[in-house]
C-alpha positions in Angstrom: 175.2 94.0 0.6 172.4 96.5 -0.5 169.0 95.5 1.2 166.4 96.2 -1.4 162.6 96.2 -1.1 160.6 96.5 -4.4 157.6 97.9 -4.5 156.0 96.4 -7.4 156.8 93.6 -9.7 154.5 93.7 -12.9 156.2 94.5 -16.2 158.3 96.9 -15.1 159.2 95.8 -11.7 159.6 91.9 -12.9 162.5 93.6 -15.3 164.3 95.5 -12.4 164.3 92.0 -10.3 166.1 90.2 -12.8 168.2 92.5 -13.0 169.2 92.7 -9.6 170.0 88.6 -10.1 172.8 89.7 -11.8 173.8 92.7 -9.3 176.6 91.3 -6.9 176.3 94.0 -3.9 172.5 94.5 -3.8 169.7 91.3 -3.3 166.1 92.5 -3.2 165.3 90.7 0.3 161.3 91.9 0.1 158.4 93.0 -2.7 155.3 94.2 -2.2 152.5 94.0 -4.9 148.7 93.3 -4.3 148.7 90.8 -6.5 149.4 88.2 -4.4 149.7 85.1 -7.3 151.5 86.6 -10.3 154.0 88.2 -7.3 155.0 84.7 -5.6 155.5 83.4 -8.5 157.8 85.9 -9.7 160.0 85.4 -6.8 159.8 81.4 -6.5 162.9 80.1 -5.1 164.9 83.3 -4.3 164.3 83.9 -0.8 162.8 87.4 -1.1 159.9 88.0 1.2 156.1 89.2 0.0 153.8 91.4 1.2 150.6 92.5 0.4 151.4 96.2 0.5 154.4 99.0 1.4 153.0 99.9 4.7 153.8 96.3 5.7 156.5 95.7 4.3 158.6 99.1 5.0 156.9 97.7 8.6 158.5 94.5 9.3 161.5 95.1 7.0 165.3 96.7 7.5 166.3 97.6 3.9 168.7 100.3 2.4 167.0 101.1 -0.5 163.4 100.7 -2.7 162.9 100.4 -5.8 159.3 101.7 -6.8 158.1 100.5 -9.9 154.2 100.9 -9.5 151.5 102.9 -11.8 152.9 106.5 -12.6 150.1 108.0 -10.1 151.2 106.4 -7.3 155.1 107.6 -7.2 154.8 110.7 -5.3 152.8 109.6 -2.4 155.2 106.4 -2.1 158.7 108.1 -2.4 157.9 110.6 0.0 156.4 107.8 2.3 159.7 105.7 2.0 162.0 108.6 2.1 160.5 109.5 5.5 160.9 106.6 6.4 164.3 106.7 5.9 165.6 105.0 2.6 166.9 105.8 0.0 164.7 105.6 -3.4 164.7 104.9 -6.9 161.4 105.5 -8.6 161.1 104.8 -12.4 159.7 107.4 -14.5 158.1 109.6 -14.8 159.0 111.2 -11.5 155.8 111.9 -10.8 152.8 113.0 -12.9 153.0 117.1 -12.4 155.7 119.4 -11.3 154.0 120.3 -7.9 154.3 116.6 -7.0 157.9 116.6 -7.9 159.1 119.8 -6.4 157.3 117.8 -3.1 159.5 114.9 -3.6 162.2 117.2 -3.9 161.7 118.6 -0.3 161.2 115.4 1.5 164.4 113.7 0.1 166.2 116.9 1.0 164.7 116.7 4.8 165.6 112.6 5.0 169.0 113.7 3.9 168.7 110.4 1.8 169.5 110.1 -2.4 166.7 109.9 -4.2 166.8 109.4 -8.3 164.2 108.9 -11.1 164.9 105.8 -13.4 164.8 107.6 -16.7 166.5 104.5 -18.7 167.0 106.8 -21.7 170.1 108.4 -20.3 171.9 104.4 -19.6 171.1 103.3 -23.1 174.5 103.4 -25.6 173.0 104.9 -28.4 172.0 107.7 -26.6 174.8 107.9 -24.8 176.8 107.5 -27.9 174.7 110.8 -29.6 175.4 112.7 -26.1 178.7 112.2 -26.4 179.1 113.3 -30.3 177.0 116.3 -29.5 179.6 117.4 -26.6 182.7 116.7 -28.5 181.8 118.4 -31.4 183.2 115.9 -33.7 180.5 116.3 -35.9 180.5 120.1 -35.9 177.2 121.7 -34.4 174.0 119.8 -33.8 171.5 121.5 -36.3 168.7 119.3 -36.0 167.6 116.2 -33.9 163.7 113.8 -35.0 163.3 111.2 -32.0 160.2 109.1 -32.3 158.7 106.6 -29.6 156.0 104.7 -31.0 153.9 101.5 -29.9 150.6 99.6 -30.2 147.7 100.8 -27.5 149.7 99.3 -23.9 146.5 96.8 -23.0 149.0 95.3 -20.7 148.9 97.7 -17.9 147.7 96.2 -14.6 143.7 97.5 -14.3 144.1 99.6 -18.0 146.0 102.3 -15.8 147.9 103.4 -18.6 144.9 104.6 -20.8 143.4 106.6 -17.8 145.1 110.0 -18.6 144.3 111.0 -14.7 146.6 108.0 -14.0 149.3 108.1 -16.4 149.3 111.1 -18.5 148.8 109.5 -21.3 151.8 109.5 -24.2 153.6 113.0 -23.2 154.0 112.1 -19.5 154.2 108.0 -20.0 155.9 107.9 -23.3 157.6 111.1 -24.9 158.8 111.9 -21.3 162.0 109.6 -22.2 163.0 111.4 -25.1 162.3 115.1 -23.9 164.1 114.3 -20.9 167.1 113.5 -23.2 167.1 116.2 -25.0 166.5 118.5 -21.6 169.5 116.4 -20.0 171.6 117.1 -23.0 170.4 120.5 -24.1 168.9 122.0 -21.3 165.8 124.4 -21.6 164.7 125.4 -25.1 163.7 128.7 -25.9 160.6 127.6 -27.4 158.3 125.1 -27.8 155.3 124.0 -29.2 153.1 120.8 -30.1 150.1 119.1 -31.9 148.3 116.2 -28.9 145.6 114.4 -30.1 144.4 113.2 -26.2 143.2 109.6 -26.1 140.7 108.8 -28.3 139.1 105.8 -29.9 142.4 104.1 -28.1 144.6 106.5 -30.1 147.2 108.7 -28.3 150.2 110.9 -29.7 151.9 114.0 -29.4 154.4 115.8 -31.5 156.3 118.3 -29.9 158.8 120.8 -31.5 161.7 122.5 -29.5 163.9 125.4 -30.3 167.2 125.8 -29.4 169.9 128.7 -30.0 170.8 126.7 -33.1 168.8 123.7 -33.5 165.9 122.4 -33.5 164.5 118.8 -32.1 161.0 117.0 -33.0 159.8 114.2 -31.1 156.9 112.0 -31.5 155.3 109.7 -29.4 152.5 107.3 -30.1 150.1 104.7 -28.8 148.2 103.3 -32.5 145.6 101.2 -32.0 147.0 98.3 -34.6 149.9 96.0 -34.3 152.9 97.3 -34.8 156.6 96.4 -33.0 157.4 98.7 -30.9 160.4 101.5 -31.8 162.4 104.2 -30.5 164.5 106.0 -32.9 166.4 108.7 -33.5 168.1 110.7 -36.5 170.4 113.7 -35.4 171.9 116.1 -38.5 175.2 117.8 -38.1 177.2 120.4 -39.8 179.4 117.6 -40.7 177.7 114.4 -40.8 174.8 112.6 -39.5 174.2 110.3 -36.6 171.2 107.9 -36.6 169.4 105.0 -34.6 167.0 103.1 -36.0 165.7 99.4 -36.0 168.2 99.0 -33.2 170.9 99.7 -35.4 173.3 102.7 -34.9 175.1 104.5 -37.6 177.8 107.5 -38.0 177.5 109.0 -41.1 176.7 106.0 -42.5 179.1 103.5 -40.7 177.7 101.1 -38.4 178.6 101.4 -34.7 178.5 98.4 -33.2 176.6 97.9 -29.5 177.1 95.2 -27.0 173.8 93.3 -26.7 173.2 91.2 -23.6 171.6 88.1 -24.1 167.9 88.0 -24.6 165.9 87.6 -21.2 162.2 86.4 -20.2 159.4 87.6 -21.9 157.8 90.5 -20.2 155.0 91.3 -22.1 155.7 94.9 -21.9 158.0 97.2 -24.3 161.6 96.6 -23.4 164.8 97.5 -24.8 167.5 95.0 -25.4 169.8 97.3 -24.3 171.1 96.7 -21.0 170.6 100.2 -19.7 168.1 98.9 -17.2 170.7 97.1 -15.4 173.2 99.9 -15.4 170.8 102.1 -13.9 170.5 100.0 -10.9 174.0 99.3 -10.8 174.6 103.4 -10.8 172.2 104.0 -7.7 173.5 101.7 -5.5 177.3 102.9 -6.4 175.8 106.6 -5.3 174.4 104.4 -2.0 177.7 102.7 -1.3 179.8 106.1 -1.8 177.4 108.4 0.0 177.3 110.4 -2.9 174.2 112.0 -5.1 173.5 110.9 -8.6 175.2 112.9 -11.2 173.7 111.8 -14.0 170.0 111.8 -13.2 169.3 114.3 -10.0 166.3 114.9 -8.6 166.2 118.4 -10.1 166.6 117.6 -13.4 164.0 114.9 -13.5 162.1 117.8 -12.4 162.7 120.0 -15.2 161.5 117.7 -17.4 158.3 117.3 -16.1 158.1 121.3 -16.3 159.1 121.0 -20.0 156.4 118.1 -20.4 153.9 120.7 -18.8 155.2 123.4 -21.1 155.2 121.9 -24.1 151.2 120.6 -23.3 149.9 124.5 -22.6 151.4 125.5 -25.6 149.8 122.2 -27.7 147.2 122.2 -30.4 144.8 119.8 -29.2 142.8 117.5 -31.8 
């Protein structure tokens, strides 16, 4: 059995611990949050332990793994922490909030000798997994053009308003585009060029819209905090010599034809946006797998999650700001 400690269980981390409830080979034995009352309530009736912060828990606790999922500022200072410590990590997204801090986390999981991986969800969901897979078999003929857009209403939810200090979260490139250029970096790799229009918080406002140019293609992507109700969506619509593959309103379709996706069941409100995909879980299940086999993640290594934050920082310095 997996010995996890989470560190963090607001929006985010609440999601990765139900998940884990349905994980047979891991049980999250410990959290830590600083919120004392929203966190025992969380964990009512399982048995996991509380603390009021990491130091004291990665104190008084033997775990195998954490699982951060606090405020995007504070990853790099707490992976490195618990991988000297030690464990082995899995810290969502972004990996941290410049490519400095990442290339630090790089060199303290190689010194602990222990796995590290970034949780970028995007690469576990089916219908991005289904367009990664069309794109590599060629079935479609080549991928001439790819629009992915990431949009939602201004995130009030975030513990303190961390999310709409730019210092602390990055604002929509590094919070919220980051899923769907690291896609397209994890699929593609490093575009020739890029460019970009940012219009940087403002009257509760945020977006970018970033171009990339490939060999043969090129990919758009939007992301957008708009300050007025609106559900939130990620979407997708990829053009092909041959056909066209598209996701939108959580429907996927091949030239057309719906492809159906198994949909778990829906779960507790979070308050936060969340896909119904299962992805989250699969994630999870994927780390610990890499834990139990002694092997390093494949599918999301630390490198990578590192390149994208270098294409992130790329694709701001060459951005039109409004």
């Amino acid at each position: 059995m997996i010995k996890v400690g989470l560190i963090g269980i607001g929006g985010m981390g609440g999601n990765h611990f139900e998940c884990y409830k349905n994980i047979e080979n891991a049980e999250v034995v410990a959290v830590a949050d600083v919120r004392e009352g929203m966190a025992s309530e969380k964990i009512r009736g399982t048995g996991a332990k509380l603390y009021k912060s990491i130091d004291e828990l990665l104190e008084k606790e033997d775990l195998d793994m954490v699982d951060i999922c606090t405020p995007s500022y504070m990853h790099r200072e707490m992976s490195i922490k618990c991988l000297g410590r030690g464990l082995n990590v899995l810290c969502e997204k972004p990996m941290s909030l410049n490519s400095d801090d990442t290339a630090e986390i790089i060199k303290a999981a190689e010194k602990s000798g222990k796995i590290f991986m970034t949780a970028h969800v995007v690469r576990f969901m089916k219908p991005y997994v289904y367009l990664k897979n069309v794109i590599e078999s060629n079935e479609l003929g080549r991928l001439l053009r790819l629009d992915l857009k990431r949009i939602s209403e201004i995130p009030y939810w975030s513990w303190e308003n961390w999310m709409l200090d730019t210092e602390k979260s990055g604002g929509t490139p590094i919070d919220l585009s980051i899923h769907d250029i690291d896609f397209v970096q994890y699929v593609l790799g490093m575009p020739k060029e890029v460019g970009a229009v940012y219009r940087k918080l403002n009257n509760n406002n945020d977006f970018i819209v970033s171009e990339l140019v490939y060999d043969d293609c090129v990919v758009s992507a939007e992301a957008g905090w708009y300050n007025y109700k609106l559900p939130f969506e990620a979407s997708y619509t990829a053009i092909f010599q041959d056909g066209i593959v598209e996701y939108k309103n959580e429907k996927l379709c091949n030239c057309g034809v719906e492809i159906k996706i198994d949909k778990p069941e829906s779960g507790k409100e979070t308050g936060i946006n969340i896909s119904s995909d299962n992805a989250y879980e699969a994630e999870i299940r994927y780390f610990i797998s890499c834990i139990e086999n002694s092997e390093s993640p494949k599918l999301v290594t630390p490198d990578s999650s590192h390149n994208s934050i270098k294409l992130i920082e790329r694709i701001l310095n060459s951005a039109t700001v409004l």
